[in-house]
N, C-alpha and C positions, 0 to 999 in steps of 0.2 A: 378467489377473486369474484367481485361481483357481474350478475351480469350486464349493467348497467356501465359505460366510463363516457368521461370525456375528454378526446385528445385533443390537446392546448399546445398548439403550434406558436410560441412567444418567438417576434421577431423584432426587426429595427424597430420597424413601423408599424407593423398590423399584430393584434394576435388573433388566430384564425382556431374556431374549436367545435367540434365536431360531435356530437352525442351521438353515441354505435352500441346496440344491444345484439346479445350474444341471440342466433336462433338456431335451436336443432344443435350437432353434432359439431357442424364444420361452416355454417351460415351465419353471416349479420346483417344486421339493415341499422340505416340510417336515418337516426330520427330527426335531429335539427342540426344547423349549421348556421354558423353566424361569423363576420369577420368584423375588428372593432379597429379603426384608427387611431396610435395611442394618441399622436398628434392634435387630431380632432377633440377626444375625449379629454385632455390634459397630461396626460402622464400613463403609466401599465398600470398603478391603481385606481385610476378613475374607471379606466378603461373594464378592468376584470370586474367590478361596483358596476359596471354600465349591463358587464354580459349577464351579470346576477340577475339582474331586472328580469333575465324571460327567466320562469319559472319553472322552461323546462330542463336549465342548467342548473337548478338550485340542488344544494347539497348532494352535489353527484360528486366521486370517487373520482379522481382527476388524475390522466396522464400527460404529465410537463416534457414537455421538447424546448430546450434552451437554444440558443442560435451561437456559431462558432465563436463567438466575441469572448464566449465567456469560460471558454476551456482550451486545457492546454495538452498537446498532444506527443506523446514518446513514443519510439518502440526498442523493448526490452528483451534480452535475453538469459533466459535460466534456466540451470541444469535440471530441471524436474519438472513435471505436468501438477501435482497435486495442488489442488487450489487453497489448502489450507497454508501448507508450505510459500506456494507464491505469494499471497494475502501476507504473510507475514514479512516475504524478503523485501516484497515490493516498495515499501519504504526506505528502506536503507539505498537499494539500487536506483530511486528516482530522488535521494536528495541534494544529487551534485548537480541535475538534470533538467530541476526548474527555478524560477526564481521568486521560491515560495518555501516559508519555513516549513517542512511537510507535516510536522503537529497540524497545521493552520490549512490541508488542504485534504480532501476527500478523493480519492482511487477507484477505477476501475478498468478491466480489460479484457480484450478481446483476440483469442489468438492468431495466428497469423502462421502462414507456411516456414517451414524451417524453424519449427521448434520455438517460434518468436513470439513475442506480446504486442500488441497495439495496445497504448496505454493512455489513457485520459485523465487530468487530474484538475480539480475543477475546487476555487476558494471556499474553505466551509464555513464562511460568514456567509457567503454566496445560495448557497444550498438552504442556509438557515432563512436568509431573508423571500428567499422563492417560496418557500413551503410557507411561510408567516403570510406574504401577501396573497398566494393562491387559496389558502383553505380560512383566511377573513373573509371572503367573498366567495369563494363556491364550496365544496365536498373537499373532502381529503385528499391529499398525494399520496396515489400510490407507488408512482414511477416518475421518475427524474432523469433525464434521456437527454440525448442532443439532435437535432431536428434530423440530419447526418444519417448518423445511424440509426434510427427510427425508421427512415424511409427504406435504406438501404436493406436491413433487416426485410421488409416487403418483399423487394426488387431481387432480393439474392434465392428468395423460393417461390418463384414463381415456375421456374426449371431447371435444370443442371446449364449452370453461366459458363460461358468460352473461357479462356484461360485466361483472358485478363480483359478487365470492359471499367468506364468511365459512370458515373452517378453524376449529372449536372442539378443544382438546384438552382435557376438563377432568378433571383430576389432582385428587390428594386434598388439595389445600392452593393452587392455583391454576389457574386457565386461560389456556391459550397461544390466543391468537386471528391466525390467521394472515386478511389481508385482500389480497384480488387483484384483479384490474381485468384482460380480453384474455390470459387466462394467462399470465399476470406478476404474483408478490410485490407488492403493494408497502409493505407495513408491518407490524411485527409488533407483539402487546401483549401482555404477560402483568397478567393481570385477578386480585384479590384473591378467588377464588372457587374453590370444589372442594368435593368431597366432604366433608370435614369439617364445611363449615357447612352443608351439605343436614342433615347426618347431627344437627350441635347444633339445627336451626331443628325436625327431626323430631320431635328428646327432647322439647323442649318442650309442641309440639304432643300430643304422645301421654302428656307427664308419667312418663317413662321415664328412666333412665339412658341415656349415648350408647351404652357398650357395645350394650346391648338393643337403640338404635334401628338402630345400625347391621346388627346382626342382622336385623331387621325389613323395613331398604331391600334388602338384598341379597333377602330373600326375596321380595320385593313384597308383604310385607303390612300395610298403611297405608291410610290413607284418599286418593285422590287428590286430595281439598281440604283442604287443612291451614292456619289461616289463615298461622302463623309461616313455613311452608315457601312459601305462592305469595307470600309478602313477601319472602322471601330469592332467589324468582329471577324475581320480578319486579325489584328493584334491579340484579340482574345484566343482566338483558334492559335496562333502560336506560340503563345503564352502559356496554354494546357501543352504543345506539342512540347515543350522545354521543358515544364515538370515531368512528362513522362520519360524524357534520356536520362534525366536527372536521377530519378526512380529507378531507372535500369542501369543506369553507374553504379550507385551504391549497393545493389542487389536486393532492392525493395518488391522490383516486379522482373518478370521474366524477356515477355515477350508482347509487343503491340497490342493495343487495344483491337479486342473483335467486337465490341459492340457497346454501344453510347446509348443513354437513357437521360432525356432530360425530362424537367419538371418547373414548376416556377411559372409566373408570369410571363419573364421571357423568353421561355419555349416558345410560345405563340408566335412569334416574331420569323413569320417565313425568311427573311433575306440571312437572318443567322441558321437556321436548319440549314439553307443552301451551301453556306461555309462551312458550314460543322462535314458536312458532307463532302465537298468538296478539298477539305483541308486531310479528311481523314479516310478517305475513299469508303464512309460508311453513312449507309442512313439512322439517321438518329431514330430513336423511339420516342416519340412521345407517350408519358407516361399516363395512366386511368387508372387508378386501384380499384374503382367503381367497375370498370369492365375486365382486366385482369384477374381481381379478387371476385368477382363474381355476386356485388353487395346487393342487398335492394337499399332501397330510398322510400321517404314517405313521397306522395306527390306533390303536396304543398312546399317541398325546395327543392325540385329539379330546374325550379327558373332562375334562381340564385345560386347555383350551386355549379361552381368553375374547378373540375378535378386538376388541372397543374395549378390553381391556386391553392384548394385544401388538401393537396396529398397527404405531405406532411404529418397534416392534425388527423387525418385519417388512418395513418400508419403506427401514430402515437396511439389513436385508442385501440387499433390492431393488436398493436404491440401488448395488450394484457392480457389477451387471449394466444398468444402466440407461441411456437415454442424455440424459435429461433433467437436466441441471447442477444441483447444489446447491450450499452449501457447502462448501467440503473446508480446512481448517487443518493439513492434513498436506503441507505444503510447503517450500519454499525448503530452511532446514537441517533441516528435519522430514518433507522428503520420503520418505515408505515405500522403504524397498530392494527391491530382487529379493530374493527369497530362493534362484532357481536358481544353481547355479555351476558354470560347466564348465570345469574348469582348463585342458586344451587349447584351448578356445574363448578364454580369455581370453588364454593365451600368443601363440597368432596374432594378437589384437588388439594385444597388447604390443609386438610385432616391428615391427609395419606402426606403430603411434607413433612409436616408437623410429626406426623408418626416416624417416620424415617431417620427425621434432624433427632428424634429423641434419643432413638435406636441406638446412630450410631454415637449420639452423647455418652449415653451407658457402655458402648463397647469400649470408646478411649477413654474412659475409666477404668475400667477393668484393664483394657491393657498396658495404660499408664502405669493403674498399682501391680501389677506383672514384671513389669519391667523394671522399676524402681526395688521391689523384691530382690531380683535376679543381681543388679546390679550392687545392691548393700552386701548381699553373702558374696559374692564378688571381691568385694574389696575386702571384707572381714577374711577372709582366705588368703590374698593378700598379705594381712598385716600379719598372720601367722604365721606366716612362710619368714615373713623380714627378721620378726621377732625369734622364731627359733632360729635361723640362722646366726642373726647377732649377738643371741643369751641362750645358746644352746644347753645352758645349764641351770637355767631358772626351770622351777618343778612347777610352777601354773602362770600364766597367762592372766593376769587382773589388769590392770591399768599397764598399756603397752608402752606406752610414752613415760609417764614418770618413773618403771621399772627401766628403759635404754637410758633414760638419765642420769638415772642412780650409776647404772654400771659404767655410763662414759666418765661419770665424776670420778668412779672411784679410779679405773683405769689410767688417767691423769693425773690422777695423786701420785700413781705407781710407777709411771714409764715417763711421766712429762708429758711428752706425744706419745701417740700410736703409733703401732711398730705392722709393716708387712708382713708378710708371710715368709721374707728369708731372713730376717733378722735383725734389718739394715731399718736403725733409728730412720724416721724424719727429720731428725735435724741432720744428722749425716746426708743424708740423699738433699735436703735444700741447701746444704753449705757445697753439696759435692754441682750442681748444678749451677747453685752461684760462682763458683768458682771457674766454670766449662765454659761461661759466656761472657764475650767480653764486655770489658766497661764502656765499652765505644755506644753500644747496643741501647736503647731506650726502649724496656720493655718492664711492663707492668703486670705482673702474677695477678690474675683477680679470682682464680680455682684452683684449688690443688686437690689430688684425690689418690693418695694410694693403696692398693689390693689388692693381691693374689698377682704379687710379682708385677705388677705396674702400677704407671704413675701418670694419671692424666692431668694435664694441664690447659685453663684458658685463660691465655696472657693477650696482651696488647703492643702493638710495635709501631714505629712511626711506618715502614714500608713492608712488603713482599718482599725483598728483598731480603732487609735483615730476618725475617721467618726462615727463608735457607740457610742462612749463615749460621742462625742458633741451632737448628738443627744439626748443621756439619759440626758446631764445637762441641754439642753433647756426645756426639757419637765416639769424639775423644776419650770419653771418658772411658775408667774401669771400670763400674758398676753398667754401664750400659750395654746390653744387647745391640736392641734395634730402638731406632727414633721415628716415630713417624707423623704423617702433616695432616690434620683432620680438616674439618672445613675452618674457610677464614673468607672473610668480608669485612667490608669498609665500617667503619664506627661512626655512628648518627653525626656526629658533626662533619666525617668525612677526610676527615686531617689521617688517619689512625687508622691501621688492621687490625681486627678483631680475628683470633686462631686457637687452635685446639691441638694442642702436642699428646700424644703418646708414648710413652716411654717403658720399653721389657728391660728387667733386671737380669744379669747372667746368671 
């Protein structure tokens, strides 16, 4: 990995991104920071074309944080840990699960207590067109994440987490609620809440315009009891309270949250902390990866630079030095390249292939002509064996086939048919058989074979049935021993049984 990234926190509205160079062992510092309005800028490609411009994001190794909009979330269960194994089941067991042809959709997962998956599955037209517009305008993708668990991954090694704690992220139009149990995922929500309705429930309260109020919240200047605004995150605070019985119904999570971490813009928002608190008898944390992770910063943007704004993008360029597993959707044909190239490096690889593929060309030749050898004396052994049994009297061996010819012709000139081993013509034994079954019976001789005191037969009948029935009338007979019923199945049209009679001579 290099030591150079940038994490590219892509949201509704803003993408916020971060340039973090690796220092020393277990240190990074923060070289620029920039957040871009897509709104302002025209769209996320004007917007990423805008961030290009500072040239100290140019051609840097980019890590993408997608916003929940754009991924779809399961949790699975499978008999096995090994991730080649999972990798492969995981599409058969996610394609009743989403509604997405899973060809057309990209995987990945993170486990979860009780042997379980938390699983993410994210369009791979989606993936294609991220990586196309991210590395037109800056460095390469290395990593492809969800803002979610980027963050979370941070928050969950910082120290050994309570046995079950809340991740808030809240954005100006929604909240990402990440929920874990034993530092482990295990579900994620995005909750109908953000900043703009702190910002509408304020106007009200104050009888202001939003523009104004939003001015207002930013500054802190508001009353900390507003009734409109402890309505609006009062519904929120109970709105998280219901997904988490909902979670403890189905057996998602265990036991209450012991501790709440927000992040986002409106974290800032005292009168919500006050609820979050009071709704859950816990104080919230507000989140700093700057002071938690221990970062430096250049001094030229610590005046611009709002940690619950960029967490996030800071978590994302974290995340490529990190060793805690997230998401990654930059895989299989999306797998990030090298970007090094050492052309004599590569031509010695080339050579030592090239030797190898020759190798083993040469060896499955040789033991193709081995084996084709093995296999002719084989069957020439074979034919000797048929041959002295059936002209047990012939003094050599030349032409196998037009010598059994000769002696079948001649044998037919002599007997008409061939005769068994007790003496009893084939025509006697077909006229005796003919005779055992009745004319009721629709059955069609299509083999006959008799030798060494039996007689196989594969005939055709309209039902199973009548196969019983000819069975019990042979057994009438006087030449017959024992009659017996080999395999039988339906005849391609379906109409017809297809069956296999045996028959011992007394």
């Amino acid at each position: 990995m290099p030591q150079t990234v940038i994490g590219l926190d892509i949201g509704q509205n803003t993408i916020k991104a971060v340039l973090l160079t690796k220092k020393g062992l277990t240190g990074s510092r923060i070289l620029a920071a920039e957040t871009m309005d897509i709104s302002a800028c025209g769209g996320i490609e004007p917007a990423l074309k805008k961030l290009a411009e500072n040239k100290s994001f140019s051609k840097i190794p980019c890590c993408v944080c997608l916003p929940l909009t754009e991924v779809m979330f399961r949790q699975v269960n499978l008999p096995f840990h090994d991730d080649n194994k999972i990798r492969k089941t995981l599409a058969f067991e996610l394609a009743p699960l989403i509604p997405l042809p899973i060809d057309e959709a990209v995987t990945d997962y993170l486990t979860i207590p009780n042997d379980g998956l938390f699983v993410a599955a994210l369009a791979r037209k989606n993936v294609r067109e991220w990586i196309e517009k991210v590395e037109e305008n800056l460095g390469n993708v290395s990593i492809i994440d969800i803002s979610s668990t980027a963050l979370a991954a941070q928050v969950l090694t910082d120290r050994i987490s309570p046995a079950c704690g809340i991740i808030l992220d809240i954005g100006a139009v929604s909240t990402a609620a990440v929920f874990y149990e034993n530092s482990a995922i295990v579900q994620i929500r995005s909750l109908a809440f953000g900043g703009d309705q702190i910002t509408a429930a304020l106007a009200q309260d104050l009888s202001v315009e939003k523009d104004e109020a939003e001015k207002l919240k930013i500054k802190g200047e508001y009353s900390t009891e507003s009734a409109k605004v402890d309505e609006t995150c009062r519904r929120f605070c109970t709105e998280i309270k219901n997904t988490i019985e909902y979670l403890k119904l189905n057996g998602s999570i265990l036991n209450d949250p012991a501790r709440i971490t927000i992040t986002g813009g409106g974290s800032l928002f005292v009168p919500l902390q006050k609820e979050l608190e009071k709704s859950f008898s816990l104080r919230p944390e507000v989140l700093d990866l700057i002071r938690s992770k221990q970062l430096e910063m250049e001094k030229n943007i610590e005046h611009k630079y709002s940690p619950a704004i960029m967490n996030t993008a800071c978590a994302a360029a974290m995340g490529a030095f990190s060793g805690r597993k997230s998401f990654n959707f930059r895989q299989g044909e999306f797998a990030a390249k090298n970007g090094s190239f050492n052309i004599k490096e590569q031509f010695k690889w080339v050579a030592v292939v090239a030797g190898i593929i020759f190798l083993l060309a040469a060896l499955n030749q040789f033991l193709d002509y081995r084996l084709k050898t093995q296999r002719l004396a084989g069957i020439k052994k074979q034919i000797t064996f048929l041959f002295k049994k059936n002209f047990p009297e012939a003094p050599v061996m030349i032409d196998p086939v037009q010598q059994l010819q000769t002696k079948l012709a001649e044998n037919k000139k002599t007997f008409g048919f061939f005769e068994g081993t007790r003496n009893v013509p084939v025509v006697d034994l077909l006229k005796e058989i003919s005779g055992s079954i009745s004319t009721s019976r629709d059955i069609v001789i299509n083999d006959f074979s008799y030798e060494n005191s039996a007689v196989s037969i594969k005939a055709q009948s309209k039902n199973i049935d009548d196969v019983s029935s000819i069975k019990n009338e042979l057994l009438q007979s006087k030449y017959f021993k024992n009659v017996a019923i080999g395999s039988t199945s339906l005849a391609k049209d379906g109409s017809k049984v297809d069956f296999d009679l045996r028959i011992e001579l007394k």
